[in-house]
Structures are given as C-alpha cells and as structure tokens.
C-alpha positions as CSV (number, residue, x, y, z in Angstrom):
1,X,2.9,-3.8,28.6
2,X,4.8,-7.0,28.8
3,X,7.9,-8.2,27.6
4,X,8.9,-5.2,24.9
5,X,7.3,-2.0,24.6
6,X,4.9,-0.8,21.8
7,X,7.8,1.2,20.0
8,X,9.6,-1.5,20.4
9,X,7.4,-3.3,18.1
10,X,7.0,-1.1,15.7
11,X,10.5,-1.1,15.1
12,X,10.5,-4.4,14.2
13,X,7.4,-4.2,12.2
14,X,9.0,-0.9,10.3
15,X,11.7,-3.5,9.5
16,X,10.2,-6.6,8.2
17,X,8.2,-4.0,6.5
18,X,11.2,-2.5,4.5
19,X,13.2,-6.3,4.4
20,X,10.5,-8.9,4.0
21,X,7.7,-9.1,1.5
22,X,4.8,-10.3,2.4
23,X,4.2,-14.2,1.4
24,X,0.8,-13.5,-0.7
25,X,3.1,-10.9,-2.7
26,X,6.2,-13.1,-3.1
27,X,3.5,-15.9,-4.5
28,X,1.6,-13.4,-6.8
29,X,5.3,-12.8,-8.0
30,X,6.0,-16.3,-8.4
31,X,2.7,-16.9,-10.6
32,X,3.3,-13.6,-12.6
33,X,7.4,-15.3,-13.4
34,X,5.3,-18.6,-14.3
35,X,2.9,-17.4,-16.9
36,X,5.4,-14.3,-18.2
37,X,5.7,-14.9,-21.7
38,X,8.1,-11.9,-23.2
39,X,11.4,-12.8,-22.3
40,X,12.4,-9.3,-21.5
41,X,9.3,-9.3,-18.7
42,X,10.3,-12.2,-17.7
43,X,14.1,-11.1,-17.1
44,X,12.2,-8.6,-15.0
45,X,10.9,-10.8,-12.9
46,X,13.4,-13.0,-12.1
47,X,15.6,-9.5,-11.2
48,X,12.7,-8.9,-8.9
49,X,12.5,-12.0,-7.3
50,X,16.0,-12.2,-6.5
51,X,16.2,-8.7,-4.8
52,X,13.4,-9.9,-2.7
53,X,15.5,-13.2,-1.7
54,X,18.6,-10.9,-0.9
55,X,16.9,-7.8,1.2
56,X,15.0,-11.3,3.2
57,X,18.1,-13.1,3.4
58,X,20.4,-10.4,4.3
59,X,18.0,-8.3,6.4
60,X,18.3,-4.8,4.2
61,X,15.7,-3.1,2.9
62,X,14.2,-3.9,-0.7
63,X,14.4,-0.6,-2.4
64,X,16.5,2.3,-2.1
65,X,12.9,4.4,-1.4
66,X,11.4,3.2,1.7
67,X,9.2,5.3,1.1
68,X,6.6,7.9,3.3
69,X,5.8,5.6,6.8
70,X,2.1,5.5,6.8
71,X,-0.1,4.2,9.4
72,X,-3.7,2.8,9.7
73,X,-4.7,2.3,13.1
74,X,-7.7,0.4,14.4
75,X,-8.7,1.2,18.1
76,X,-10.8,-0.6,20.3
77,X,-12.3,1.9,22.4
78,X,-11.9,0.4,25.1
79,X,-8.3,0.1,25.0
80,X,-6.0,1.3,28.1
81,X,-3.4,2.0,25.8
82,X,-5.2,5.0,23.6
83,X,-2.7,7.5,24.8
84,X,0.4,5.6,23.9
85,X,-0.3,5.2,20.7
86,X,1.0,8.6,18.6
87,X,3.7,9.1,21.1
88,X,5.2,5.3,20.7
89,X,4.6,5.7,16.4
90,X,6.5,8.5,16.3
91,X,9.5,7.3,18.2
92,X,9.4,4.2,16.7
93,X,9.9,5.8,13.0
94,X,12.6,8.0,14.4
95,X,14.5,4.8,16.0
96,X,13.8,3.0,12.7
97,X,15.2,5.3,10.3
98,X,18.4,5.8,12.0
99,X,18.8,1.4,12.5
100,X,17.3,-0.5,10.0
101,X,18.1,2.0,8.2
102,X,15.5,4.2,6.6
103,X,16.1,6.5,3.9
104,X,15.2,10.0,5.0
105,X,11.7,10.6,2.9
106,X,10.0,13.7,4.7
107,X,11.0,16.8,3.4
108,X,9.4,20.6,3.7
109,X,6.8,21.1,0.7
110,X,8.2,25.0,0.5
111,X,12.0,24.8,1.1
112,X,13.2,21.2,0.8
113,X,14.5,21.1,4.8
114,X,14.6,17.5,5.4
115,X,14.9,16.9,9.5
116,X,17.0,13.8,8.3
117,X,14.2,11.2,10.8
118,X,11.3,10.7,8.5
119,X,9.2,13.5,10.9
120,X,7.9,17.2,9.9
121,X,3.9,18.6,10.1
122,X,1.9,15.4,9.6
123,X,4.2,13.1,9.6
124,X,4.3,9.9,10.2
125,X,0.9,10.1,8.7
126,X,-2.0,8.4,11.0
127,X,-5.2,7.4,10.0
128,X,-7.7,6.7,12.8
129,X,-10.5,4.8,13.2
130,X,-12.0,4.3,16.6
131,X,-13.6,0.6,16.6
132,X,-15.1,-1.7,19.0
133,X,-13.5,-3.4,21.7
134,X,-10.2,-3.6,23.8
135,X,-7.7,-4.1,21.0
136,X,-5.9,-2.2,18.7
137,X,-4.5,-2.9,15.1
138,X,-1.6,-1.0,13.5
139,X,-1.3,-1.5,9.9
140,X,1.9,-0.3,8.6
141,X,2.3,0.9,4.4
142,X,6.0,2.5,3.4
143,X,5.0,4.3,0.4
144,X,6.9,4.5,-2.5
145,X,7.2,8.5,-4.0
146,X,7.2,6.4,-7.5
147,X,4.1,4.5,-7.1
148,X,2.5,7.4,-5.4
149,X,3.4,10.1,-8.2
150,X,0.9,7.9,-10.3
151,X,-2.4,7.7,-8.2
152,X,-4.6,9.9,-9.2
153,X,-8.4,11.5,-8.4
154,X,-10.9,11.5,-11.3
155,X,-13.9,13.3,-10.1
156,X,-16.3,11.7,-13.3
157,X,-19.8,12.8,-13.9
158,X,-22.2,10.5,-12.6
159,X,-24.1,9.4,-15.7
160,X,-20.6,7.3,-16.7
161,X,-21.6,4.9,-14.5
162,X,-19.8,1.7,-13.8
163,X,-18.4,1.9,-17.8
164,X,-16.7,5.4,-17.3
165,X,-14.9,4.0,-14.0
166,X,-13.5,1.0,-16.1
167,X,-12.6,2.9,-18.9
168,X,-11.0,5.6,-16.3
169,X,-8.9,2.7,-14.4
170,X,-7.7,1.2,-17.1
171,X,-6.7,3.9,-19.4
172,X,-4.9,5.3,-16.6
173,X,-3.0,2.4,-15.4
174,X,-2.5,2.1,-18.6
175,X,-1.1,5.1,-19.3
176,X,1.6,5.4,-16.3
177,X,3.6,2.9,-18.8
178,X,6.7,2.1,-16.7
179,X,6.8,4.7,-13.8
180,X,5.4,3.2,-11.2
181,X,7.7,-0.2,-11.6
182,X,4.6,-2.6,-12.5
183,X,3.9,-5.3,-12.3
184,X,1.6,-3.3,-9.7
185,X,-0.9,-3.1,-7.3
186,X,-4.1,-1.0,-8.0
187,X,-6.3,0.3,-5.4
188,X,-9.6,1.6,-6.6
189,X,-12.0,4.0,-4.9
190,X,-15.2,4.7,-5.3
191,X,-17.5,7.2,-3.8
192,X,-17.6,9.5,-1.1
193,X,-15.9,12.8,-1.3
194,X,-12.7,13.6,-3.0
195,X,-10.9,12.9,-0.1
196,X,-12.6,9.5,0.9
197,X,-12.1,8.4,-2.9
198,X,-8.9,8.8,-2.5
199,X,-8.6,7.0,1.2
200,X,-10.6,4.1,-0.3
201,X,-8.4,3.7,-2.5
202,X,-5.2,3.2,-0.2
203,X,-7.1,0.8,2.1
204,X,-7.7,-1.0,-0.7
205,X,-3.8,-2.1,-1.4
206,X,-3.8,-3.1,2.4
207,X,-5.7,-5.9,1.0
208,X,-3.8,-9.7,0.5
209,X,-3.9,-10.6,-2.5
210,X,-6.1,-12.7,-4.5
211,X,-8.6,-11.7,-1.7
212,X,-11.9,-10.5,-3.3
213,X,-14.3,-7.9,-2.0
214,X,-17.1,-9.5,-0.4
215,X,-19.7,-8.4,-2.5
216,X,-20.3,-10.0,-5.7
217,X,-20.7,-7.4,-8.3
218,X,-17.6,-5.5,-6.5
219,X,-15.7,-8.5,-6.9
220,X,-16.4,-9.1,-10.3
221,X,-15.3,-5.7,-11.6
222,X,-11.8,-6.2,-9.7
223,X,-11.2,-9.4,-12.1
224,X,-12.7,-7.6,-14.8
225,X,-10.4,-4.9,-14.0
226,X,-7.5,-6.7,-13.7
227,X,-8.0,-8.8,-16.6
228,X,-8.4,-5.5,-19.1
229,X,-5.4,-3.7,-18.2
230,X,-3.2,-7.0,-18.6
231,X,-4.1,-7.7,-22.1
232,X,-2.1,-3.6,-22.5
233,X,0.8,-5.4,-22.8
234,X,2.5,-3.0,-20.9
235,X,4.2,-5.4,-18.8
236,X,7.0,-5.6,-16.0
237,X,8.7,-2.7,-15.6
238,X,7.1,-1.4,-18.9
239,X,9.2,-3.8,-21.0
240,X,6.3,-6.0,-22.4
241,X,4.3,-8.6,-21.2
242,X,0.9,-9.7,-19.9
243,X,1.6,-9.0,-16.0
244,X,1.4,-4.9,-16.1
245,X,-0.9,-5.8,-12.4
246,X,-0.9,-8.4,-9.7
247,X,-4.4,-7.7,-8.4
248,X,-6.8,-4.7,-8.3
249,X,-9.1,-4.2,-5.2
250,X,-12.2,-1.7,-5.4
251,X,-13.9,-0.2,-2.0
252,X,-16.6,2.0,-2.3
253,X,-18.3,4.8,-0.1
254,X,-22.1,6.0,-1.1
255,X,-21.7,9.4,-2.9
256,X,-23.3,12.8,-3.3
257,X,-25.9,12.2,-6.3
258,X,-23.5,15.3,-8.5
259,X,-20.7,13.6,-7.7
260,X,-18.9,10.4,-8.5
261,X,-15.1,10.8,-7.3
262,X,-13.1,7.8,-8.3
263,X,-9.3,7.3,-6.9
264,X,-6.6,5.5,-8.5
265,X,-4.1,4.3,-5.9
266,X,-1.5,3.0,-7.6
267,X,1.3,0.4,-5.5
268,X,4.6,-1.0,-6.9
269,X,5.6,-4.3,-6.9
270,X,7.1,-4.0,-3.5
271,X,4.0,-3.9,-1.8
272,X,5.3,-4.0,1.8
273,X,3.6,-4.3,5.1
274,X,3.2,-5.1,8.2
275,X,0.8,-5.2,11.0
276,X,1.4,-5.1,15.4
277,X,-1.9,-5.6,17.6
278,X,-1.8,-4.6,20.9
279,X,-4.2,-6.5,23.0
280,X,-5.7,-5.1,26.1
281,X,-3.7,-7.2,28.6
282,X,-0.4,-5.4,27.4
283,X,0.5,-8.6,24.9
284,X,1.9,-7.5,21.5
285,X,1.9,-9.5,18.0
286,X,4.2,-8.7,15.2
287,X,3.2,-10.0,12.0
C-alpha cells in the first residue's frame, strides 16, 4: 500500500467516527433547531448542537458510549488486498480504543469479562459482501447500546400489509419515548428472513440523510413514515416537540409468502460514521 497502511486508516476513520458528525447530520440538526417549537426541545437541541461543536473542535469523542464498532465491507473481488482486510480491522479497533480513546463496549454475554480492547467472539462485528471489481469499501457504524436496546423484530402476518408495517413503526418508535435520545434515526426493514429484516434495517441508517430510496412507492412511505411519528409529539430527548426523528429509510428483501418480518433499527441522534476505500493500486481515502 502506499503512504500509511490500512489500519492506519481505520484508525483515523474510528476517530472522526467517534469526534466528527457527519455534515448531512449536523444540517438535519440545524433544521430540526429551526423549526423546534417547544422551548424545552428546543433547549435540547441547542445542548446537542453544542456537544457536537466541542467533541469536532476539541477532537474527543461525542458521547461517553462509543458504542459496539461495526463494520460493513464492500469487496471487489478482484481486490489484492482480500487477506488484509480482518487482520488490519481488528488491529485498528484495538489501536483505537486505547488512543482516541474508546470506551471499552465488548463484554462476555455469560460472565461480564470485558478484555478492556473492544474484542471478544465476533467482535468487531463484520458484515461482508463480495462485489464487483478491484476496490473495497469499509463503512464504519459505532453503535450506541441505547439506541440499539430499542430496535426491535416484528415478525407480522402477512395479510397486514403495508398498513400493519406503518402502524408497527410508528407505534413503536413511538413508544421508546425518550430512551433512545431522539431526535432519531429509523432504519426500517422489510422482508427476507428474521435475520435479513433485521440487517436491512441497519443498512438502512448507513444512509445520508434526506436521501430517498430509489423507488417511488418506497420513498413515499419513508416521508409518510416520518411525518406520522413526528406529529407524537414526543420530541427531543422525550421532552416535547415535533422532531421525535430526523429521517426514516426503508430497504426491503422479497419474503417467504407466511412470513412478513419487519425490523425496527433504531439510531440516536449521534449518528456517526465513517467510510475508507481501498483502491487496488494500494491508494487509501478517508472520508
């Protein structure tokens, strides 16, 4: 590779990840400040806003959870770099926890051991998908336990159709109140099995917002979506106010004619990430 490795770069991108919100958040902030009108969810916002200016400004990370590191890696198959890959993320988070610094976030499921580097069975999660070409794309999502606590799989029956999976969204964004520190992020999948509902839904928040699906019925329900749970009134932080959501993407898999799994990932405010791709020729972007 040239000039810096590949861990290298993910170091850097762990850090801007857990130091610098992305612009299209920071703006969808800014307009949710604008048109706030409860003066307590407005108060929110400004708090918000001003964290953000501080962890950019000062270089440390925006919330005291930064969260599970999770990674979504698109490889060109053709890449010379395929076995470098795992070994370089998992160094990277290791190097990153201990500088930037991370907060320790992997712990055993049956006796609480934390190895104190944000490793253990699994982790740093990887999902793969083998793609075209010489290139590869590494998407990087800290995960919030908060946020996460309140996704959720519905597995409806299929003759709800498109009005049970609005009526499932919303009451259940609804119904996480405060918890997940709105104004959030909602990630909505559709289809599949179980499992792919629930993957769906994750890609989903990669999304920028105020992008729209492509298709025009699936874009559609993501404004309808978002504009039904912000009439709840549930508001920033759960104090009141019409910005309980800055944007709701939907992706959708076909499903088993039983089955119609739905997943509810649900993202807080900080909706950090950051990508590096790795182009054949050893060159590495960090954005």
């Amino acid at each position: 590779m040239r000039d810096r490795t590949l861990k290298d770069a993910l170091v850097e991108a762990l850090k801007r990840a857990a130091t610098i919100l992305p612009a299209d958040v920071v703006r969808a902030l800014e307009r949710a400040q604008a048109s706030e009108t409860s003066p307590l969810g407005k108060a929110q916002l400004d708090a918000i806003l001003k964290n953000v200016g501080i962890a950019r400004d000062g270089v440390i990370p925006m919330c005291q959870d930064t969260g599970l590191q999770t990674f979504f890696v698109e490889a060109g198959i053709d890449s010379p770099f395929l076995h470098a890959l795992r070994p370089a993320i998992e160094a990277a988070v290791v190097e990153a926890t201990a500088t930037i610094p991370l907060r320790p976030n992997t712990v055993h499921p049956f006796s609480g051991a934390n190895p104190g580097d944000n490793t253990g069975r699994h982790m740093p999660y990887v999902n793969w998908d083998l793609v075209d070409g010489d290139a590869v794309s590494i998407t990087l999502l800290p995960k919030g336990g908060g946020s996460e606590n309140m996704s959720a799989l519905k597995m409806l029956p299929p003759g709800v159709g498109i009005r049970g999976i609005k009526t499932a969204v919303v009451e259940h964004v609804i119904g996480c109140e405060g918890k997940p520190c709105p104004p959030t992020i909602i990630g909505v999948g559709i289809g599949g099995g179980a499992d792919i509902a629930l993957k769906l839904g994750k890609r989903a928040v990669l999304r920028e917002i105020g992008s729209r699906h492509p298709e025009e019925t699936v874009a559609a329900l993501e404004a309808e979506l978002l504009t039904l749970i912000n009439m709840s009134g549930v508001g920033p932080m759960g104090v009141g106010g019409v910005n309980t959501v800055l944007a709701v993407h939907v992706e959708y898999a076909y499903r088993h004619p039983a089955s119609l799994p739905l997943g509810i990932l649900v993202q807080c405010w900080a909706d950090r990430r950051a990508r590096v791709r790795l182009l054949a020729d050893g060159a590495i972007e960090v954005s």
